[in-house]
N, C-alpha and C positions, 0 to 999 in steps of 0.2 A: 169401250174406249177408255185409258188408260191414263190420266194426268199426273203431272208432277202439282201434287197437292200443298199451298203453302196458307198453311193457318195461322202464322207470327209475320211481324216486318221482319223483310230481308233488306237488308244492304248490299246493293251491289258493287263496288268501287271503280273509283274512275281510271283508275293504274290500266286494269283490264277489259273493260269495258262488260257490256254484255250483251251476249249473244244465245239466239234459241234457236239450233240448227234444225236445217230441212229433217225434218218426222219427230220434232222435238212438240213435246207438248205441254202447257202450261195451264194451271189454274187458278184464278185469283177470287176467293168465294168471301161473304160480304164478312164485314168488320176486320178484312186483310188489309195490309198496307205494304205497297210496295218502295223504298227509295233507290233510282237506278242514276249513281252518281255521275255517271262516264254515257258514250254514247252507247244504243241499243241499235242491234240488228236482230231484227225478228223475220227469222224465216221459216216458221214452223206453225202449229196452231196455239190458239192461246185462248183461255174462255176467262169471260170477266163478267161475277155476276154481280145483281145488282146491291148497295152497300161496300163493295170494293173500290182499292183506291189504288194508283199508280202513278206515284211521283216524280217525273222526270228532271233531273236536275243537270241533262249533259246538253252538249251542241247539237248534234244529230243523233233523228233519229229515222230509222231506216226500217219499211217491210218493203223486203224484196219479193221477188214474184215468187208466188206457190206461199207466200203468209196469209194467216184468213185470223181473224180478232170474232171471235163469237160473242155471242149475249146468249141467257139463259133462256131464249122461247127455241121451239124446235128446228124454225128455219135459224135459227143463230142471227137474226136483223130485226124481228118485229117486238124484241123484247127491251127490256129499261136499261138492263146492263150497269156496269160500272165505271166509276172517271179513270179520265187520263190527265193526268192537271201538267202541263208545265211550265215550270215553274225557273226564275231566274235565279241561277247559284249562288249568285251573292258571296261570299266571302271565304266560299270552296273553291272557285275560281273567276277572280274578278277582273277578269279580263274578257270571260264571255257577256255580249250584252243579247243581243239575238240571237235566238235557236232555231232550226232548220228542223220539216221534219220532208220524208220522202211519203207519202201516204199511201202508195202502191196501189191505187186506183185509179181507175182510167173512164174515162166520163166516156169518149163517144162507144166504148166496147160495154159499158151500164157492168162493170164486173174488176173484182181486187179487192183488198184491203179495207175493209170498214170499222172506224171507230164509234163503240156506241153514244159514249159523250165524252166531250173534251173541254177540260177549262183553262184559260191561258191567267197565267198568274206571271209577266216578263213582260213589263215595259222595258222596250219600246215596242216587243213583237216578236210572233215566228213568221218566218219565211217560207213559202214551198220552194223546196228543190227541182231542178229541171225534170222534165222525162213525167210527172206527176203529180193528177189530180189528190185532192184530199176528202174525204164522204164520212161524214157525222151522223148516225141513222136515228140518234135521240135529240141530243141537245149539246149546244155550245152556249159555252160560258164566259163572255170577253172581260171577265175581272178585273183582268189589267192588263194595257197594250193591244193591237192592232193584229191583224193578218192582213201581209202581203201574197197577193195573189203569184207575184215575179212573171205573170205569164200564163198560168194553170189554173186551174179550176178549184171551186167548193161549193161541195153538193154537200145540204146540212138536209136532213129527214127520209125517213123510208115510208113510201107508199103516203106518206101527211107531211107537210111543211117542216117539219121538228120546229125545235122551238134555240132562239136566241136570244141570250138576255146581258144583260149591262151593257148594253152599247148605249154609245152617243158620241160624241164632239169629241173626247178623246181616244174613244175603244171603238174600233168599226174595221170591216172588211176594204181594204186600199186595193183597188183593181189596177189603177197607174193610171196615166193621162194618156194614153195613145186606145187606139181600135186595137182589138183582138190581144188586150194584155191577160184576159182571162175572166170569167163571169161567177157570180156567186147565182147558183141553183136553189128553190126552193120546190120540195117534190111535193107533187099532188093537192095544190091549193084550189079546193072547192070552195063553192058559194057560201057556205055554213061554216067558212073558217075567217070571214069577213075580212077586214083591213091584214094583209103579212106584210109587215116592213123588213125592204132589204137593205140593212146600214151598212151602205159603199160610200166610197167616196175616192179620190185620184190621188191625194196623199196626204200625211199628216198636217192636223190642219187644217182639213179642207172635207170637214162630212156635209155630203150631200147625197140624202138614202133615197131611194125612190119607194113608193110602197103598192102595192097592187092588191084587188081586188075581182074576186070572178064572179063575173054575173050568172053564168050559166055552167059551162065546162066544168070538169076537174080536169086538171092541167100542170105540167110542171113549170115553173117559171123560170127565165135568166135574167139575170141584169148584170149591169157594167156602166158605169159614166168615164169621159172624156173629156179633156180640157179642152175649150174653143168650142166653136161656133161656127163651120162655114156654109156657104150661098150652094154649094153643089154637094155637102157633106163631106168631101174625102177631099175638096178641092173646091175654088171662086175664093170669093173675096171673103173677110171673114167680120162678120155679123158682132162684133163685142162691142158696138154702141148700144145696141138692142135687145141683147139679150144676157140671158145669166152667165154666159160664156161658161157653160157645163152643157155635154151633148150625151145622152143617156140611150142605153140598149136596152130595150125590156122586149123579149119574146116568151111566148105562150107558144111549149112546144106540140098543145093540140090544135090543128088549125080551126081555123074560125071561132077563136074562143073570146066571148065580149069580156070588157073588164075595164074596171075604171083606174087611172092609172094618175096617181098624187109623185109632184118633184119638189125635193125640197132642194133651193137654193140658199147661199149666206149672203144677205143683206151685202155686204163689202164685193158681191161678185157682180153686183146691179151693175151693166154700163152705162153711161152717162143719159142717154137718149131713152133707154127703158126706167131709168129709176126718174126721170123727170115725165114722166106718161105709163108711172105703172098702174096707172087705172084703166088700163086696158089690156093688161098682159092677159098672157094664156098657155095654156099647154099646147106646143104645134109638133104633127108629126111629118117627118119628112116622106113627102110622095112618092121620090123616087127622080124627079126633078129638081122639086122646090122644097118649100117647107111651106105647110098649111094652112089655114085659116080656121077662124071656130064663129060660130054664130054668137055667142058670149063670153065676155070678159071682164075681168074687175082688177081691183087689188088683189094682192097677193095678200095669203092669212098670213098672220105673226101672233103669237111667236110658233115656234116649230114645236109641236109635239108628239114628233115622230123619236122619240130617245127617249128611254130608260131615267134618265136623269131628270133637272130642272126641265121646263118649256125655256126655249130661247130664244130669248126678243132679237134677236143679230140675226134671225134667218126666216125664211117665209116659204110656204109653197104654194102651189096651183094644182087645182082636179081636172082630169075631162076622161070622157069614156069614149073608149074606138072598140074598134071589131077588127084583131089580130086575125089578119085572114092563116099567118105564114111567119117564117122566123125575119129575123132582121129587120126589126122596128128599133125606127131612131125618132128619138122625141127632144125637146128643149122647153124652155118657158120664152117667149117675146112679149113684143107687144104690137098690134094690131094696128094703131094709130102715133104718130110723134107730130102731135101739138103744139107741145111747150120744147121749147130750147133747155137741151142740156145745161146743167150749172156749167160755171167756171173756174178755173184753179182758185182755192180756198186756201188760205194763208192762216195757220191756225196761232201759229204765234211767232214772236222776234225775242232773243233776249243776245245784252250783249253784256258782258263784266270781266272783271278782271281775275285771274288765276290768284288763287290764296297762294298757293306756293310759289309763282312766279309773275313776280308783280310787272314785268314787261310783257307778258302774256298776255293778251286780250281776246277771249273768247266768245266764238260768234254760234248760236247756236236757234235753228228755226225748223220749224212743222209743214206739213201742209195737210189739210183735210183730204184735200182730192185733189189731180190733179190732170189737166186737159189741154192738151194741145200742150204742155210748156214746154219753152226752150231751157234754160235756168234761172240764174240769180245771179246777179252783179252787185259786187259788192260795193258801197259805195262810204265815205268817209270825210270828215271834216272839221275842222279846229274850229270855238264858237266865235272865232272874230272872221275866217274864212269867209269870202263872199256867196260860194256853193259848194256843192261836194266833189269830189274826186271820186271814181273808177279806181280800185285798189284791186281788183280781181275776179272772175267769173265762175261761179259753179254750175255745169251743166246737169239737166235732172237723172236721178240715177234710175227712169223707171223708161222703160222700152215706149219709145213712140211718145212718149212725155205724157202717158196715160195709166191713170192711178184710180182704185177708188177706194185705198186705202190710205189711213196716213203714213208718212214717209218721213223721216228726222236727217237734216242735213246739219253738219257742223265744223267749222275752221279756223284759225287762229290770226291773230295780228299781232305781229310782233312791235311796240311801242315803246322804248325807255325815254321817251318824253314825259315830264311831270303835270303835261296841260290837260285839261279833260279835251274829249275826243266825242263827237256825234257819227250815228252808223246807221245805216240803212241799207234797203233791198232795193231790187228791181226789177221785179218779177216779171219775166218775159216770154210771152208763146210762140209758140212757131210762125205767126200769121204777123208776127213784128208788135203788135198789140202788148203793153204792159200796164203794171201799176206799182206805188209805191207803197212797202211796208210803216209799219209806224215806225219813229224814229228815236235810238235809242243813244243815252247818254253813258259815257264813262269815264266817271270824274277824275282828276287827277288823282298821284297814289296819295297824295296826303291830306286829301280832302276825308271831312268825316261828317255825320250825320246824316239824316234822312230825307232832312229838307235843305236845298240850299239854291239861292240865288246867286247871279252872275251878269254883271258886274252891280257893285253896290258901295256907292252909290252908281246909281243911274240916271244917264240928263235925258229930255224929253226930246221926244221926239227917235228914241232907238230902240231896241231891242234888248228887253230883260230874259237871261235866260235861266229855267227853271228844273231842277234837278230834284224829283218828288218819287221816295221809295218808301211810302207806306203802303201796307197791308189794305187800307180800305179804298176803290174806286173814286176819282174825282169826277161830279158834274160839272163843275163850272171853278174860276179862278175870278176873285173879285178885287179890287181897284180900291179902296176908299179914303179917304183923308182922316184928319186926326176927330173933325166930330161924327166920322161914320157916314158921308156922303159918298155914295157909288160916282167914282172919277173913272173907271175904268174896265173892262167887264171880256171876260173868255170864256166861251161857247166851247165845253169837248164835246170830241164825239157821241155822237146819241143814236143806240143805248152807248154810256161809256164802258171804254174795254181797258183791261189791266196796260199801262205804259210808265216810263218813267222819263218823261221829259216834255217842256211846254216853251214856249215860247211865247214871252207877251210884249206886244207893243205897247210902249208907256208914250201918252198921246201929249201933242207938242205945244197944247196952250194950259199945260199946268205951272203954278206958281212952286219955286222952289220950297224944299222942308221934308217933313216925315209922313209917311202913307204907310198903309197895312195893306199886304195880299192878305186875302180869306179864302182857304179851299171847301170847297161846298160838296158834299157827297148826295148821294141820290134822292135822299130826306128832307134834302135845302138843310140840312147841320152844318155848321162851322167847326171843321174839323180841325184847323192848323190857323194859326196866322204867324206872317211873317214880316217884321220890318223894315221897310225900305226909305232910301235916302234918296230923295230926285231935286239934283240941279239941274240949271239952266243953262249953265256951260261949263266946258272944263278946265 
């Protein structure tokens, strides 16, 4: 047999691309480097031994049918072979961000195109192209960026699992969120190759690998995860109180083959009623009716140490062993018992102030840790002499079903060239009419200045002093006292206290007129501030 032998780097350019026609033959023997700037169409043979390299740096790349990619052992697949790295062009053409390739393999006919190993260096990713699977018979290398599946297949290892490395939380095999977007294969996982983790997940973002285990069989494995959860699988109602709302494929293409089968979910996919009773979650597989039960459950582990990378406190999973009679095992994590009541929408913060560039600008800007059942936020507002607030406006929640269980940042403007300060508040409301109020925020006139300021002052007794407090340290309490240090008057915040900027105290109606001091009290009992105050008895 005959090759076009190349012992130096070639350049191929991207004007013309490159192409290896039907009976074209190629060799790339080790310490060769290839750069193919433009796309490749390989339809010929091509041997890549082990120490060779082939840099792909175009948009597609394409083995058509009658291509075969060898390695140096004699069947041309059980050998080490050489890389196929590719790679993001960067600044040869910086307009491509993702690469395609066509892999000219076809999974249910076991025959095509085989690369020995491939490393992807192109965030955000390559893509497969329609019409074809993609098969790895050594190793993949996820460096950097994802494979999307788009629908097709990837079978990595001949006759043994091959081997996948640097994935995690950003670099992982993305099959899509629906059934049959395409499965990642791992071949011939026996007992003696223990834990194979398959890093899928539904899309960037969002890894959640499954990892399998054979107790008995040697067997080729598939997996795929699916966003949702439902009561009949393909159909009923759908289960994202209770579970990880991730619905995962894993088939053992020998039948009846045992194996214990680990899901990892991300903490932020917990539904409200699972993450409030994840002491009984579990691994359940769906029957064919239902979804199943387990004789034990617990917590979920954390962190995740199914990635290459750090362990990750944000994500957890769950073990259980079945006996894979057949293909088409669907499995989830739930939980077994719901005890305890879901939390309820959490309000992580409120802030309101005024725009540096445009001082009639008032800026409203709030969090939510999670969020359940809500309807939205009413926006509410009012001048400090106002009797109560006003309704200025409604923001309804931006998250489907008014259910979150991640945080979520809402934010809108008030337009005011009024020079009085101004009080704001929420009114956080769920679907079931049930609400609560935010804490309530001040923004002071534009030509008010400092960090502590009282309103009105002097103050007669018996009304309402109001307090506009923007330091750095937490207040526990607001004190009262007369001129030798006697407690006349006394504010309880909230406990534990949270970050606010605004109080309200009532100055009590049998004090003698003269001068009093607030004293802000921080978590220590220290005297942090004091401020002096003027109280008559009439005006």
């Amino acid at each position: 047999m005959t090759f076009l032998l190349l012992y130096c780097t070639l350049l191929l350019q991207a004007q013309s691309g490159a192409w290896l026609h039907p009976g074209g033959k190629m060799a790339v023997y080790g310490g060769d480097t290839i750069a193919i700037f433009g796309d490749m169409t390989h339809e010929g043979l091509l041997l890549s031994t082990p120490g060779s390299v082939i840099n792909f740096y175009g948009l597609h790349w394409r083995n058509n049918p009658g291509a075969s990619i060898l390695d140096e052992s004699s069947d041309g697949l059980s050998g080490t072979g050489g890389w196929f790295q590719f790679i993001q062009p960067g600044k040869s053409n910086p307009a491509i961000v993702y690469q395609f390739v066509s892999g000219g393999y076809n999974v249910s006919q076991n025959a095509g195109t085989v690369f020995p190993n491939l490393r992807l260096v192109n965030s955000p990713g390559l893509i497969l192209e329609d019409l074809n699977d993609l098969k790895i018979s050594h190793e993949l290398d996820l460096r950097r960026g994802s494979i999307f599946l788009n629908g097709w297949n990837l079978v990595v290892g001949h006759q043994t699992p091959g081997t996948i490395r640097n994935y995690s939380d950003s670099n992982y095999i993305i099959t899509g969120g629906r059934f049959g977007n395409g499965f990642l294969y791992r071949s011939n996982i026996s007992p003696s190759d223990g834990e194979v983790v398959f890093p899928i997940g539904t899309r960037p973002t969002s890894y959640t690998p499954a990892v399998v285990s054979s107790a008995d069989n040697t067997s080729t494995f598939r997996a795929a995860v699916s966003d949702s959860v439902l009561s009949g699988l393909t159909q009923g109602s759908n289960l994202l109180m209770s579970t990880v709302n991730r619905t995962w494929q894993i088939d053992a293409l020998t039948p009846n083959t045992n194996a214990n089968i680990t899901l990892v979910h991300r903490l932020s996919d917990e539904g409200p009623a699972y993450e409030a009773n994840r002491g009984s979650s579990y691994v359940s597989r769906f029957s064919g009716a239902n979804w199943d039960t387990a004789r034990s459950n617990g917590v979920p582990v954390s962190p995740n140490i199914y990635t290459t990378g750090p362990p990750n406190p944000s994500a957890a999973y769950n073990s259980r062993s079945f006996l894979l009679a057949g293909p088409n095992s669907f499995f989830t994590s739930m939980v077994a018992e719901i005890n305890s009541n879901p939390g309820k929408t959490v309000l992580q913060f409120f802030d309101a102030f005024r725009s540096a560039l445009l001082p009639d600008s008032i800026i409203l800007r709030w969090g939510t840790v999670r969020e359940y059942f809500l309807k939205g936020f009413t926006i509410e507002r009012k001048t400090l002499t106002a009797p109560g607030f006003d309704s200025i406006g409604f923001m309804p929640t931006r998250n489907s079903n008014g259910l979150s269980y991640i945080p979520s940042g809402y934010e809108t403007r008030d337009i005011q060239d009024s020079s009085v300060s101004l009080l704001y508040r929420l009114k956080v409301t769920m679907t079931d009419g049930s609400f609560f109020y935010s804490p309530v925020r001040m923004v002071r006139g534009k030509t008010a200045t400092g960090d502590v300021n009282v309103w009105p002052n002097p103050v007669r007794t018996g009304t309402r002093l109001h307090i506009y407090y923007n330091e750095a340290l937490r207040v526990k309490a607001i004190v009262l006292v007369d001129v030798p240090g006697r407690r006349v008057g006394y504010l309880n915040t909230a406990q534990p206290p949270y970050n606010r900027n605004y109080y309200d105290f009532d100055i009590p109606t049998n004090l003698s007129a003269g001068t009093y001091f607030l004293q802000f009290i921080i978590e220590d009992n220290k005297i942090i501030h004091t401020e002096k105050v003027i109280i008559i008895n009439r005006l």
